[in-house]
C-alpha positions in Angstrom: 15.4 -43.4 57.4 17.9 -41.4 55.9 17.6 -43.6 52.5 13.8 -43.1 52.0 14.1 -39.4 52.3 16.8 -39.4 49.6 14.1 -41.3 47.9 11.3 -39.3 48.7 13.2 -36.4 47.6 14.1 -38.1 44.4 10.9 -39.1 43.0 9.7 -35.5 43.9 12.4 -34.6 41.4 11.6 -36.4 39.2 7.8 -35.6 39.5 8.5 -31.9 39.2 10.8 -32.6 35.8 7.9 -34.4 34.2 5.0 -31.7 34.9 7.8 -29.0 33.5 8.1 -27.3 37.0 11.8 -28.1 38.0 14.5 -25.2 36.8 13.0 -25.3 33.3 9.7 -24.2 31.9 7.4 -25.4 29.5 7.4 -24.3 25.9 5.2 -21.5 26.2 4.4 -19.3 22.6 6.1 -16.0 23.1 4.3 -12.8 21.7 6.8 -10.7 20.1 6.3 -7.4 21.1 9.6 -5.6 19.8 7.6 -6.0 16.4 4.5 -3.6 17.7 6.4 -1.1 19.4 7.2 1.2 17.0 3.9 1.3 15.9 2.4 2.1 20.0 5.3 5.1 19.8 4.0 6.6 16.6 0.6 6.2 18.4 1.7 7.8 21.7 4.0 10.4 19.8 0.7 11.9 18.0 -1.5 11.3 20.6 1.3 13.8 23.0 1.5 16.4 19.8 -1.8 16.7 19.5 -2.6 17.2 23.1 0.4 19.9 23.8 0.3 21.9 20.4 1.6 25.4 21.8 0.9 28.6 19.6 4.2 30.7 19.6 2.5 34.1 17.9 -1.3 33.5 18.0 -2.2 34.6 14.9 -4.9 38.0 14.3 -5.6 36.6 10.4 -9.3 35.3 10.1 -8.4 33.3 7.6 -5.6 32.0 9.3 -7.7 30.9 12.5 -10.3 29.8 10.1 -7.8 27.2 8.0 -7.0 26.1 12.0 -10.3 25.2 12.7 -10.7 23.5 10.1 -7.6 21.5 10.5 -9.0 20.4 13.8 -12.3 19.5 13.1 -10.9 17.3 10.3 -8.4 15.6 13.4 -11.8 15.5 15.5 -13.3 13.8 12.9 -10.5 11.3 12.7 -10.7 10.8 16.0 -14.3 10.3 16.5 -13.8 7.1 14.4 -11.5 5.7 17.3 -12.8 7.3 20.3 -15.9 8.9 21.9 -16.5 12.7 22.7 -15.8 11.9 26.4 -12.0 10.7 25.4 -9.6 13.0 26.5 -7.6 13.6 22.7 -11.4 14.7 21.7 -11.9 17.1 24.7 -8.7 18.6 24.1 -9.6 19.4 20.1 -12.8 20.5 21.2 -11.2 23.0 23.9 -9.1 24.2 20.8 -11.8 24.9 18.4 -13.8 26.7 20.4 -10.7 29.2 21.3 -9.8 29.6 18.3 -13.5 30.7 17.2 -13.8 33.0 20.4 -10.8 34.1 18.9 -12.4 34.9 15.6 -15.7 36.5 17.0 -13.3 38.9 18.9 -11.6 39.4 16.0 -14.5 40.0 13.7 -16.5 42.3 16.1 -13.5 44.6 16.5 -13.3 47.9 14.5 -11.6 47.2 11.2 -9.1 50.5 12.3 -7.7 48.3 15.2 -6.8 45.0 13.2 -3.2 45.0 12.4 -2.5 44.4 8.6 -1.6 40.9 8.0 1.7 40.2 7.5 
C-alpha cells in the first residue's frame, strides 16, 4: 500500500513538472517597468507642482497677475488635450484663474491713490 502511494505521489510529480507548476514557473514575458518609471515621476512631480503652487507675496501689479493668467490658461490648454474640465489638475487651474482675475478687478476698481507703486 505503502508502494502505490509513493507511486501515486510520484507521477503527481511528475505531472506538476510537465504542466510548469512544480517549484518553477513557466517562461512568462516580463514587462520592464524600471524603464517607465522615471517618466510616471516626471508625470506625478508636475502634476503635484501644479496642483500646490503657493504664492509667497501675492503680487498688486496688473500686469504681473495678467502674465499669470495667461501662464495658466496656456497649462489649461495643455491639459485639456489630456484630460476633461471635470479632471481635478483642470479644476485646480481653473480655481487659480479666476482668483487671480478677482484679484485684478479689485485691483483695477480701487482708487489709483491706494495702489502701492510697483516695485
Amino acid at each position: 500500500m505503502a508502494e502505490f502511494r509513493r507511486a501515486g505521489l510520484h507521477y503527481a510529480l511528475m505531472a506538476l513538472t510537465l504542466c510548469g507548476c512544480a517549484g518553477t514557473s513557466p517562461a512568462v514575458p516580463v514587462l520592464d517597468e524600471r524603464a517607465s518609471a522615471p517618466t510616471r515621476l516626471e508625470e506625478r512631480l508636475q502634476t503635484l507642482a501644479e496642483k500646490y503652487t503657493i504664492e509667497e507675496r501675492p503680487t498688486r501689479d496688473p500686469e504681473q497677475i495678467r502674465a499669470q493668467i495667461a501662464s495658466l490658461e496656456e497649462r489649461r490648454q495643455s491639459l485639456m488635450l489630456r484630460f476633461t474640465a471635470e479632471h481635478p489638475a483642470v479644476v485646480q487651474i481653473n480655481r487659480q484663474i479666476r482668483v487671480l482675475q478677482e484679484r485684478l478687478a479689485a485691483i483695477e476698481a480701487a482708487p489709483a491713490a491706494t495702489n502701492p507703486p510697483a516695485p
